[in-house]
C-alpha positions in Angstrom: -10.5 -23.2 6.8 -7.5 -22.3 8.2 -7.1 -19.5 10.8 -5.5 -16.6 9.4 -3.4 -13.2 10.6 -6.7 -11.9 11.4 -8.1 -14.4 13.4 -4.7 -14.0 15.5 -4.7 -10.7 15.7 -8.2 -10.9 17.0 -6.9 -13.1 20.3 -3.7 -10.1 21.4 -6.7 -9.0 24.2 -5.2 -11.4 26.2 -2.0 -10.1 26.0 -3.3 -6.9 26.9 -5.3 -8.7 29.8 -2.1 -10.9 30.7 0.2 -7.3 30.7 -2.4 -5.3 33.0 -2.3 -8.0 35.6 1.8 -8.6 35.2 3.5 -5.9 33.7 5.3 -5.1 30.8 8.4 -7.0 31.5 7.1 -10.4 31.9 4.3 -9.6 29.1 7.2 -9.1 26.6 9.1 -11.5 27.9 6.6 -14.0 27.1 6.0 -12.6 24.1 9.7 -13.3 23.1 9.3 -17.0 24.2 5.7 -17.1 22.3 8.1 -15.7 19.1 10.9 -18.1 19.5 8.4 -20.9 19.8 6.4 -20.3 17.2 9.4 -20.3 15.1 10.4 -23.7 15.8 6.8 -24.8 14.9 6.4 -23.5 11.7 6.2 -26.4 8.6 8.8 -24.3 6.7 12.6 -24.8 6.9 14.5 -21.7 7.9 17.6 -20.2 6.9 21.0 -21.3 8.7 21.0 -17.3 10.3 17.7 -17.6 11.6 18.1 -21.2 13.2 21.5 -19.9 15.0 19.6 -16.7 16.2 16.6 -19.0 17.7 19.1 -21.1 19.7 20.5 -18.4 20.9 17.6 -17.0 22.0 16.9 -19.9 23.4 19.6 -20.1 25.1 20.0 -16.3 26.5 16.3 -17.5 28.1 17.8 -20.2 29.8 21.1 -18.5 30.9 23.4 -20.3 28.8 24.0 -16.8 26.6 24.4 -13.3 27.7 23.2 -10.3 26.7 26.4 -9.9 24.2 25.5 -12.8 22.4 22.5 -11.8 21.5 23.5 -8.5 20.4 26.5 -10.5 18.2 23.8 -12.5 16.6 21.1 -9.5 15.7 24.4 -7.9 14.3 24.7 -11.3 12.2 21.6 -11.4 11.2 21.5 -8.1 10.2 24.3 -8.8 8.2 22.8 -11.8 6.5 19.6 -9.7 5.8 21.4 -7.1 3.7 23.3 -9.5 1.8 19.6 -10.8 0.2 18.8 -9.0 -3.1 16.2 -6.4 -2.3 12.9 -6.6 -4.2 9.5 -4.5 -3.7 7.9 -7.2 -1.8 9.5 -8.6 1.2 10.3 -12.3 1.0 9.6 -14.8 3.5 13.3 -15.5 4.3 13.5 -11.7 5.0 10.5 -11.5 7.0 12.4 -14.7 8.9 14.8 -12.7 9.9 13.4 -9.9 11.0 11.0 -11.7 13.2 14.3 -13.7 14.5 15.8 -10.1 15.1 12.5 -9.0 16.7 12.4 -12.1 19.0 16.4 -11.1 20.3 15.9 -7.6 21.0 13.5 -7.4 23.6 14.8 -10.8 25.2 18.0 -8.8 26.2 16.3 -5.4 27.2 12.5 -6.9 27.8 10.3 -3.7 27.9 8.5 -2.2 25.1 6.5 0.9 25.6 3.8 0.0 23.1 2.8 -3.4 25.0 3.5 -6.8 24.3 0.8 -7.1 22.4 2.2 -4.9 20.0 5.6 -6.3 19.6 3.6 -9.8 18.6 1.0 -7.0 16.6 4.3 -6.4 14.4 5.2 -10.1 14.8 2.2 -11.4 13.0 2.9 -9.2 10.3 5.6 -10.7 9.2 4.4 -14.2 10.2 2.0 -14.2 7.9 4.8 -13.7 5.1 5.9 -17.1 6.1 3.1 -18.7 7.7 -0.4 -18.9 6.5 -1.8 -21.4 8.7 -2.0 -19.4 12.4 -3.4 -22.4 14.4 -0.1 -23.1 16.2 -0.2 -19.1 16.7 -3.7 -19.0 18.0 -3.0 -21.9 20.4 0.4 -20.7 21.8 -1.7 -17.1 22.6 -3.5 -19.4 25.0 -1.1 -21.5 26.3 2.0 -18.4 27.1 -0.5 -16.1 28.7 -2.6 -18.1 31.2 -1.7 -17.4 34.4 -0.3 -19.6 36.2 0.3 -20.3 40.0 3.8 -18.2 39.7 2.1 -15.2 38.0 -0.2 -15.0 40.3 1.5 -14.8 43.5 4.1 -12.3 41.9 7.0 -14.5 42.3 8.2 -14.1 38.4 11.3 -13.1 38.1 10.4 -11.1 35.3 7.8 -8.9 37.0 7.8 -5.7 37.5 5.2 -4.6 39.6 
């Protein structure tokens, strides 16, 4: 059986674990990447807007963009999201897009007061609109928040302790 939302959700301690240890900033700043990531991994195709937001992102992270750019792009997005018909239940193109908009927003001001593991809380959410099978999810949970030999000697440049 698949793993599902649940089984996901069940794994965010380590988030939690990862954020004590290394603060907000670089816990949200990996959960952006974890975002982005998981985006490109999914077995679904996604919608033009979403595919120029993720490069973007992707781009801002490896400071090819600026913080303007990704401002222009949740803008287009947003634009792109109100131009879909709206129905009672939420599609999974929409959901697509608000997860792309979700993964710009804190890359350009990376702190969140709820905790990284919320922002990938909300995440998952809408993932599972577009995503059923969470494996990729479960795995990337691991692989984003181990520490490594950077993390723990401080010298992120995302830290903020």
């Amino acid at each position: 059986m698949e793993p599902s939302w649940k089984d996901a959700y069940d794994r965010l301690t380590v988030v939690d674990e990862y954020e004590a240890r290394h603060g907000n900033i670089d816990a949200v700043v990996k959960a952006c990447s974890l975002m982005i990531k998981h985006m490109r991994a999914i077995q679904r195709s996604l919608p033009d807007y979403a595919i120029k937001g993720l490069k973007i992102a992707e781009n801002f992270q490896s400071g090819l963009h600026g913080a303007n750019d990704l401002l222009l792009a949740s803008r287009g997005i947003e634009a792109c999201l109100s131009s879909i018909v709206q129905t009672p239940d939420t599609s999974p193109d929409e959901c697509i897009g608000i997860a792309v908009r979700a993964a710009l927003l804190p890359s350009k001001d990376p702190t969140w007061e709820g905790g990284a593991s919320e922002v990938l809380s909300n995440y998952l959410e809408l993932a599972d609109v577009f995503e059923c099978d969470h494996s990729c999810l479960i795995k990337l949970l691991a692989f984003e928040f181990q520490d490594t030999p950077e993390s723990r000697t401080g010298d992120n440049a995302h830290s903020n302790n």
